[in-house]
C-alpha positions as CSV (number, residue, x, y, z in Angstrom):
1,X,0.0,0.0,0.0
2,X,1.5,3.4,-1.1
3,X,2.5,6.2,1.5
4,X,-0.1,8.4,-0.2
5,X,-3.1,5.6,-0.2
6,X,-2.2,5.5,3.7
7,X,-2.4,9.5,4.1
8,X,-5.6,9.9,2.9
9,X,-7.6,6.9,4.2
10,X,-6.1,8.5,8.1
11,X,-7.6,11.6,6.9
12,X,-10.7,9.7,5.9
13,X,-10.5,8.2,8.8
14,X,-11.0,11.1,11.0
15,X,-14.6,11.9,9.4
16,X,-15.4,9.5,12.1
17,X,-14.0,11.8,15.0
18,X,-15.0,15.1,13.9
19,X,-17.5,15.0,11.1
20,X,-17.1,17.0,8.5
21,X,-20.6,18.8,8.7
22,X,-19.4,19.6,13.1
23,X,-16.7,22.0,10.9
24,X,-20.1,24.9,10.5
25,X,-20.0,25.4,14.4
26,X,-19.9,28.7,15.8
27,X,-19.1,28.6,19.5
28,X,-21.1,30.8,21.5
29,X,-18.7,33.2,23.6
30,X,-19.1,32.7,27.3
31,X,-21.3,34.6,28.7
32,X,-21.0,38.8,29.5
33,X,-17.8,38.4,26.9
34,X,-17.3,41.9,25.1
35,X,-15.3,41.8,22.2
36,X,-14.4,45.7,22.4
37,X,-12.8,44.7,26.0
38,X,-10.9,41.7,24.3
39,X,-9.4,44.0,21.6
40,X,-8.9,46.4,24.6
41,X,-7.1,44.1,26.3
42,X,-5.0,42.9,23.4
43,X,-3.7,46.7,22.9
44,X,-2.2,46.6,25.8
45,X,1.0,44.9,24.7
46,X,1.5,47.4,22.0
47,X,2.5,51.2,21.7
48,X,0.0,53.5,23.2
49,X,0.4,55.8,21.3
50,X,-1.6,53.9,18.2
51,X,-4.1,52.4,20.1
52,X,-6.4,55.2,18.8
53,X,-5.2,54.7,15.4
54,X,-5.8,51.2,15.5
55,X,-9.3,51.4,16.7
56,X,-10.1,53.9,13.8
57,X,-8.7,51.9,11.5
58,X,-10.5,49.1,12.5
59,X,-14.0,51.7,12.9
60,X,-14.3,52.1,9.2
61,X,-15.9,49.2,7.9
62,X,-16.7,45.3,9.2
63,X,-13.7,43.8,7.0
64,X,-11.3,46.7,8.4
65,X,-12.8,45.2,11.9
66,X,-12.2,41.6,11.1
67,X,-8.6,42.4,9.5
68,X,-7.6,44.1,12.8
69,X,-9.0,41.4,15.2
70,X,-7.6,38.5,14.4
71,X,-7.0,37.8,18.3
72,X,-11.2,37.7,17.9
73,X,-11.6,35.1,16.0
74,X,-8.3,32.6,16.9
75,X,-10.3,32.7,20.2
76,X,-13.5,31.2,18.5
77,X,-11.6,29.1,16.2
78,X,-9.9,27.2,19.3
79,X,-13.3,27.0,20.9
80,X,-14.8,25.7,18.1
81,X,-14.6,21.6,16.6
82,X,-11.2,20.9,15.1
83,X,-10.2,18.5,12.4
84,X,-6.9,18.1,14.2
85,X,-5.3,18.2,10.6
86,X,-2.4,20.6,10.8
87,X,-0.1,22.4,8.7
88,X,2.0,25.8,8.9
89,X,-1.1,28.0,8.5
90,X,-1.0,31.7,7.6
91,X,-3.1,32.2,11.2
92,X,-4.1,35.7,9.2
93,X,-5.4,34.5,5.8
94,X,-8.3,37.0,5.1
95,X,-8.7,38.3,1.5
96,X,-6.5,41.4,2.2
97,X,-3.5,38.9,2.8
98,X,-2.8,38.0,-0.4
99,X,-0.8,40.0,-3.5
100,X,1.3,40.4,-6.2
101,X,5.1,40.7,-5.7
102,X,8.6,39.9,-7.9
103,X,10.4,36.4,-6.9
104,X,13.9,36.3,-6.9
105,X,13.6,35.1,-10.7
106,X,11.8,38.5,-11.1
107,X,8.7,36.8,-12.0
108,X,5.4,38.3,-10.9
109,X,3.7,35.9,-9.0
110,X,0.2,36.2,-6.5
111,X,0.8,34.5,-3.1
112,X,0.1,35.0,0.8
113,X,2.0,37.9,1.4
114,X,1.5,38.5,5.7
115,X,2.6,35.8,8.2
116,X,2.6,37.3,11.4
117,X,0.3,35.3,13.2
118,X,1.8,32.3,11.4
119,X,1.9,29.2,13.4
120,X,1.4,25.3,13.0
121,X,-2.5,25.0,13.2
122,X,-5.5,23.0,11.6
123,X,-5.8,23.3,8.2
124,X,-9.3,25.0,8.3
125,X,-8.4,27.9,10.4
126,X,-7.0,29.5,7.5
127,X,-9.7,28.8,5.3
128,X,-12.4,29.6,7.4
129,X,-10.6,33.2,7.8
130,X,-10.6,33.6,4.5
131,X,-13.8,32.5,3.7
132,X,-15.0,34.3,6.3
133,X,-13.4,37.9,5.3
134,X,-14.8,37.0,1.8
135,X,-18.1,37.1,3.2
136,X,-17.7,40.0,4.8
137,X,-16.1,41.6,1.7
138,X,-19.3,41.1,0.0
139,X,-21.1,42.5,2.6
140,X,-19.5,45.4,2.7
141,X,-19.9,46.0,-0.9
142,X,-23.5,45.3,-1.2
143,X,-24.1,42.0,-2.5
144,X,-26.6,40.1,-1.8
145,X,-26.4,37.3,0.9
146,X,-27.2,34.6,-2.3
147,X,-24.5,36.3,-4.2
148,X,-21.8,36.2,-0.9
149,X,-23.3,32.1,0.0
150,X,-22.2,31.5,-3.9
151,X,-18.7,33.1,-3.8
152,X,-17.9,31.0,-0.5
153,X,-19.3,28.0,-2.1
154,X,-16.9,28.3,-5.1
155,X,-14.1,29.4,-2.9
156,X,-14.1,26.0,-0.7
157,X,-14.5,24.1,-3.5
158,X,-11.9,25.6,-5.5
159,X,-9.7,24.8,-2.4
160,X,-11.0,21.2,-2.1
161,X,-10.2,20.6,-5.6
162,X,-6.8,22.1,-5.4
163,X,-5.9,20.5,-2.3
164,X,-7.0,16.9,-3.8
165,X,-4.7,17.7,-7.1
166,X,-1.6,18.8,-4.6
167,X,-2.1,15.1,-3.2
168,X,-1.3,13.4,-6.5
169,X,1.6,15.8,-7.4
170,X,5.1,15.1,-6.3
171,X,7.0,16.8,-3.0
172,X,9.4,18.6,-5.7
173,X,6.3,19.8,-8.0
174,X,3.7,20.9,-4.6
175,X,7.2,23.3,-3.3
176,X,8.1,24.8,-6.9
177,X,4.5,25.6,-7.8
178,X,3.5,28.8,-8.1
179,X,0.8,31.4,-9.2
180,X,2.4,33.3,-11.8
181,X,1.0,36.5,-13.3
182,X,3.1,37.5,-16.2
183,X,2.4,34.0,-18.0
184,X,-1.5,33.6,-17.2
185,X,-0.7,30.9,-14.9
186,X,0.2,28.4,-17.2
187,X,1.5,26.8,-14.1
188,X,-2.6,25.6,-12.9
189,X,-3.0,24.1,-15.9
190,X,-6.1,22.0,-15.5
191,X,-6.9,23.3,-12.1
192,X,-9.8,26.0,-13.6
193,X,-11.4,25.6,-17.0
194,X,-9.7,27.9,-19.9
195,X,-12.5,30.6,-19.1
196,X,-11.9,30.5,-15.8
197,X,-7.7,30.9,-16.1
198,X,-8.5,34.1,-18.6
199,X,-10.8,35.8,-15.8
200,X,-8.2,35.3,-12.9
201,X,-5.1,36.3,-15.1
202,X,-7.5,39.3,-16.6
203,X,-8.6,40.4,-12.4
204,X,-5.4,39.7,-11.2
205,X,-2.8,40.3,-14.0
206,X,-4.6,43.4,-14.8
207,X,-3.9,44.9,-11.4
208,X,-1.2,47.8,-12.2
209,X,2.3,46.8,-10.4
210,X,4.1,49.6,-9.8
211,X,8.4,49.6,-10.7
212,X,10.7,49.6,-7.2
213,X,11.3,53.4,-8.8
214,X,7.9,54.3,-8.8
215,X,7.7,53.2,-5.3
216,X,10.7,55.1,-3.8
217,X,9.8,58.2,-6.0
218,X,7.1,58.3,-3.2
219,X,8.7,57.4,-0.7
220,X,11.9,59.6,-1.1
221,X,12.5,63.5,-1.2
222,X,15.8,64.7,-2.1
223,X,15.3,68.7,-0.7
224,X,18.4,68.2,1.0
225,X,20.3,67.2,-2.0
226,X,20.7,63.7,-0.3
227,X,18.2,60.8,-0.9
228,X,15.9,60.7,2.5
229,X,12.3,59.1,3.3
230,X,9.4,61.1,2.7
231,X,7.7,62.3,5.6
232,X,4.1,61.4,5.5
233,X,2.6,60.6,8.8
234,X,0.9,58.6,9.9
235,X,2.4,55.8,7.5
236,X,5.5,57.3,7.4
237,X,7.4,59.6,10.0
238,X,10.8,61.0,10.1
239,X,12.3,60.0,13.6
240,X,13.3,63.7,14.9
241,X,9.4,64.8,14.5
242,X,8.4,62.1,17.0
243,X,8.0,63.7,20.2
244,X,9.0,62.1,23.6
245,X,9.4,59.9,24.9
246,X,8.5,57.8,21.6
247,X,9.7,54.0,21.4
248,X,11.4,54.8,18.3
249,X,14.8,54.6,18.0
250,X,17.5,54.9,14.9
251,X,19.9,52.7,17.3
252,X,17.0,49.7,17.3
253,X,16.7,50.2,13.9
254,X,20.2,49.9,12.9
255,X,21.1,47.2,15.8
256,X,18.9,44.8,13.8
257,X,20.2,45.7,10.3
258,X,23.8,44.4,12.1
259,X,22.0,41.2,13.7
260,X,20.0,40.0,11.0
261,X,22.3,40.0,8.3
262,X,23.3,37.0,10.2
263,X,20.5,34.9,9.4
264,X,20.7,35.7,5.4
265,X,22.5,32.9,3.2
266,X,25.6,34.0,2.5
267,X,25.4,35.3,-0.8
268,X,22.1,37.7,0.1
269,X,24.7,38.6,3.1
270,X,27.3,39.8,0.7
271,X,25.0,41.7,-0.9
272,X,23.7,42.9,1.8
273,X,26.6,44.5,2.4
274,X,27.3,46.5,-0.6
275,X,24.6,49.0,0.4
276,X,25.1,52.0,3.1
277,X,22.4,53.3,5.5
278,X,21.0,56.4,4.6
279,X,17.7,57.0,6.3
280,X,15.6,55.3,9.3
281,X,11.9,56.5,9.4
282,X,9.0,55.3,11.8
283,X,6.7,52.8,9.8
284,X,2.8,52.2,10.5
285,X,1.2,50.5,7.8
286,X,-2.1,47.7,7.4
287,X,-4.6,47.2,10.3
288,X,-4.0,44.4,12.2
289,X,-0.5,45.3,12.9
290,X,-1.0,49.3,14.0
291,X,0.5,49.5,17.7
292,X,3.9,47.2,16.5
293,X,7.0,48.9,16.3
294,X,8.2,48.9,12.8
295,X,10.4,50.7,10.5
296,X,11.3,52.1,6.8
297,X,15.0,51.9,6.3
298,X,16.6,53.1,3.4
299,X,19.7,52.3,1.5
300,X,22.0,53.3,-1.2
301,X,24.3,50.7,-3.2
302,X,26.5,52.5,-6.0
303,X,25.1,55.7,-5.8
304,X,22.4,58.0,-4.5
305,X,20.0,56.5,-7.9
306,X,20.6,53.0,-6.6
307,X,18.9,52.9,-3.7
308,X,17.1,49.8,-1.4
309,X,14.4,49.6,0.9
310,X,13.8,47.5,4.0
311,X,10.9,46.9,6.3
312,X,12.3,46.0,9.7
313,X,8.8,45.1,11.4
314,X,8.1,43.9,15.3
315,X,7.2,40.3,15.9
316,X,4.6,38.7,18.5
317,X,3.4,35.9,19.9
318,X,1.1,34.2,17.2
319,X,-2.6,34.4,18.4
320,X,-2.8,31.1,17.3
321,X,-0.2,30.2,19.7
322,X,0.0,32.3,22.1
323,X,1.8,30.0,24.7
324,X,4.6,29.6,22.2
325,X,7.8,30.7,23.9
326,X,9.9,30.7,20.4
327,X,11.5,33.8,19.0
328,X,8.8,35.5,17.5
329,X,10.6,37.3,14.5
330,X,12.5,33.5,14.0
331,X,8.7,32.2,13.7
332,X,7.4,34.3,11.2
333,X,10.5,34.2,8.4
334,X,10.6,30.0,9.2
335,X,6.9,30.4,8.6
336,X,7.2,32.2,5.4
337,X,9.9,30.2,4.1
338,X,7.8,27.1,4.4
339,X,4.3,28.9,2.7
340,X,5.4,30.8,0.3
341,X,6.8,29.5,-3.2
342,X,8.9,32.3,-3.6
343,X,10.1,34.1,-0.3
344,X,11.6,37.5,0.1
345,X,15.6,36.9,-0.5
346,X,16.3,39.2,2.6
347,X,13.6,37.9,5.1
348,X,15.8,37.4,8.2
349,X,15.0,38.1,11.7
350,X,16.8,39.6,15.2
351,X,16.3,40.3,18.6
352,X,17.2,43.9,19.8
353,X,16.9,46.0,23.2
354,X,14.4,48.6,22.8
355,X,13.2,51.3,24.8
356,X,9.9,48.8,25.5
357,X,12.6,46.2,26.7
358,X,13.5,43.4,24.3
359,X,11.8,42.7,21.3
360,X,11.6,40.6,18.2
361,X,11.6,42.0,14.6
362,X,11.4,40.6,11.3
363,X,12.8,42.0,7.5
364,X,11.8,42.1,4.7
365,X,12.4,44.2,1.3
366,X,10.1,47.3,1.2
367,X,8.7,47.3,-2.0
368,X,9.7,45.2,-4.7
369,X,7.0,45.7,-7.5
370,X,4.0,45.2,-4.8
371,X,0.4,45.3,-6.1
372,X,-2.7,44.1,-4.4
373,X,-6.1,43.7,-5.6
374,X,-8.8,46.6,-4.5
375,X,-11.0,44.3,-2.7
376,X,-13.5,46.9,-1.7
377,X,-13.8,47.6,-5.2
378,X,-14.7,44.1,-6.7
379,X,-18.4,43.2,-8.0
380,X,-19.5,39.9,-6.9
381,X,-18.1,38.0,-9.9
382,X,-14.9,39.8,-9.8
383,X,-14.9,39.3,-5.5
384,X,-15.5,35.3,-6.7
385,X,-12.6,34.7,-9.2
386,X,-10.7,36.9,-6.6
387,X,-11.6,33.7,-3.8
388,X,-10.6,31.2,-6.5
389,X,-7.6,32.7,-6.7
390,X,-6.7,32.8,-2.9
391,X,-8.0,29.5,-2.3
392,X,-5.8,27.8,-5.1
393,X,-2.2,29.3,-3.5
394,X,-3.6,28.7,-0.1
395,X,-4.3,25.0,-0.5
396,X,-0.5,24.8,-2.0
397,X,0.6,27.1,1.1
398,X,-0.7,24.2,3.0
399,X,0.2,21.6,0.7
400,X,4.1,22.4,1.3
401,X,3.4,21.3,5.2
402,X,3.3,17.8,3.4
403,X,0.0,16.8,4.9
404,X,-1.8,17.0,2.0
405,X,-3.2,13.5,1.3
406,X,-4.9,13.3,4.6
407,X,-6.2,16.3,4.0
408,X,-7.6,15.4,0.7
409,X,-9.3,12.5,1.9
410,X,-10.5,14.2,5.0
411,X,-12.3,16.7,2.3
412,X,-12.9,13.5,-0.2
413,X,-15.3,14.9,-2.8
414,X,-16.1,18.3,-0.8
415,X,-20.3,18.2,-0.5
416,X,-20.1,18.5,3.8
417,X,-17.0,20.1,4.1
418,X,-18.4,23.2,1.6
419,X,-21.4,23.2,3.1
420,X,-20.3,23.5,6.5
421,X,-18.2,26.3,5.8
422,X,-20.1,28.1,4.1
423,X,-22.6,28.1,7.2
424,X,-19.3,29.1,9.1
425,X,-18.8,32.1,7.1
426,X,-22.4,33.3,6.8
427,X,-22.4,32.9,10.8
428,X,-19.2,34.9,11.3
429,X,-19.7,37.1,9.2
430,X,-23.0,38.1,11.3
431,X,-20.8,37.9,14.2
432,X,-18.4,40.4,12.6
433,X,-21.0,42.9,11.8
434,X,-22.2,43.0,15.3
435,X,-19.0,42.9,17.0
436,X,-17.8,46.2,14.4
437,X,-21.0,47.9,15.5
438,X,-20.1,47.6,19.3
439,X,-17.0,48.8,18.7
440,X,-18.3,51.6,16.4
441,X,-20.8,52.2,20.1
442,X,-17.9,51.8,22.0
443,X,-15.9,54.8,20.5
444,X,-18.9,57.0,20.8
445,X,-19.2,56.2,23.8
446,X,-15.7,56.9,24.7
447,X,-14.5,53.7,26.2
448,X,-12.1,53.3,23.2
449,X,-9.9,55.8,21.8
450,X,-10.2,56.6,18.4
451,X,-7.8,59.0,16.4
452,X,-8.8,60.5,12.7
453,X,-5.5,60.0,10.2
454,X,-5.2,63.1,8.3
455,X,-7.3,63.4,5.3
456,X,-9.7,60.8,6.8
């Protein structure tokens, strides 16, 4: 009997445990639990002085709530019936998650692109937070609640079907797989129908990719006559307009550039090394990650028109592992490594002393022709292909754990599995609207700070 007949007949296997159909329960919260006080609670471990940008962030609209409360639903998702199947899971896979960026080769390819609640995990956390932000996406740009049962339908079962292919390929084809946008994905080949293939490569090939240059030409000024980072608060602040005593610090900053240029291969070290520091700015970017520490860093190689950027970005506990006592920032690059077809060739990670005491951080290049699709933007077809799309590098994410037989024949052909998630999704996605709404209360209320970003 062959390794892979084994796999999935113990994934079949576990139907009997935890049925398939068990996966559409949403555990009630215990009882007098407040989600605002949660999220409250969770703040605490972060800089003050976002807290209120965080919160307003997270005010504007359900799926800005669900992206920054991740905490939220990791606590319903380990209260909730488990398949026990694990992998390295993304712990943060909603529909925001995922983008276009250049691999090494310089290919443009559409993958996962955050991991900082990565973690081992069943496989269906990750797909029920997708899902589950996909239904909210729809909500949130008026579709119907037919129209958003029918794009989380196609979603699982584009991930059942994917996941079931993965199975039959071979360890060497699953790792070098990828979804890549400059050729159409010629690389699914029988994964969608031809029709299918032209609408994702028109949605997602279509997207415009900005150059590196384009990037930095917002992200640099050169008044001074010397290339420096933009000043553009609150995404983007120059260190000596941060007023005491803020956590910020050049020295943090540049005692990680030294420390994690250890963890690079060699070669990406020596390269490394033929650019000098030029700039350190404070960096607060996305939702769920406002009230990190994080930083732009900018370099120059053989001139002042050759010039690099870094992302040097704080690490915490996973909140699907929150007991984990690992190195954060070691977590999230080993976690990448593993999900990703093509990583970042300077994701490394350090620990450094900070004002806050000691802390993890992670880097990662800055931009390097980034592009992500305008969800909030998407008609319900478009928002569709878009779940097709996510749920196809998602299933080979997981597939790269090397779990993906018993996974496969835990799903077998799909019917209860779909079914129960799309009940899943519909459910949280009510919860999500009334949990946004008390936080929306909650601010007006004053028992949350909230802080308007310029422009807003």
């Amino acid at each position: 009997m062959s390794v892979l007949h084994i796999a999935r007949e113990a994934g079949r296997a576990r139907r009997q445990e935890v049925p398939r159909s068990a996966l559409a329960t949403l555990t009630p919260r215990p009882e007098g639990a407040d989600p605002v006080v949660r999220l409250r609670d969770d703040a605490t471990e972060r800089i003050p002085e976002l807290t209120a940008l965080r919160f307003a962030r997270m005010r504007e609209s359900p799926l800005a709530f669900l992206r920054g409360a991740a905490v939220l639903m990791a606590d319903d998702l380990a209260s909730a019936p488990s398949s026990g199947l694990r992998v390295q899971a993304a712990g943060d896979a909603h529909v925001k998650n995922f983008g276009i960026f250049a691999s090494p080769e310089r290919r443009l390819v559409f993958d996962v692109n955050d991991f900082d609640e990565t973690a081992p995990a069943p496989f269906e956390f990750d797909v029920k937070r997708l899902v589950t932000s996909l239904a909210v996406a729809a909500h949130d740009n008026g579709a119907s609640d037919d129209a958003g049962e029918a794009m989380v339908r196609h979603t699982v079962r584009e991930y059942v079907r994917a996941m079931d292919r993965f199975a039959g390929w071979g360890r060497l084809e699953v790792w070098y797989a990828a979804l890549d946008v400059a050729d159409a994905f010629g690389e699914l080949g029988g994964f969608f129908t031809d029709a299918t293939r032209r609408d994702i490569a028109d949605l997602i090939g279509g997207v415009s990719v900005e150059s590196t240059h384009q990037r930095y030409a917002d992200l640099v000024e050169t008044a001074t006559g010397e290339p420096l980072l933009r000043s553009d608060p609150p995404r983007v602040s120059r260190l000596d307009d941060l007023l005491p005593p803020s956590p910020w610090r050049r020295e943090t900053a540049e005692a990680v550039l030294q420390g994690y240029r250890t963890t690079l291969v060699s070669d990406r070290r020596a390269l490394l090394d033929q650019f000098v520091l030029l700039d350190v700015a404070a960096l607060v970017v996305g939702v769920g990650s406002v009230g990190t520490e994080g930083y732009a860093v900018l370099l120059a190689g053989r001139d002042e028109n050759d010039l690099f950027a870094l992302q040097i970005k704080e690490a915490r506990r996973s909140v699907l592992a929150p007991a984990d006592e690992s190195d954060p920032g070691a977590r999230v690059v080993a976690g990448q490594r593993l999900m990703q077809a093509t990583p970042d060739a300077f994701l490394g990670w350090h620990r450094a002393s900070t004002p806050r005491g000691p802390r993890s951080f992670y880097v990662r290049q800055l931009y390097d022709r980034q592009a992500s699709v305008d969800v909030e933007r998407l008609d319900p077809a478009q928002l569709s292909i878009y779940g097709r799309a996510c749920a196809w590098v998602l299933a080979r994410a997981h597939a790269r754990s090397g779990n993906a037989a018993a996974i496969a024949g835990y799903l077998g052909h799909g019917g209860p599995f779909i079914d129960a998630l799309v009940a899943y999704a519909t459910a949280y996605r009510d919860r999500t609207v009334t949990d946004h709404a008390a936080l929306v209360a909650a601010a007006a209320a004053g028992r949350v700070p909230v802080l308007a970003e310029p422009g807003a």
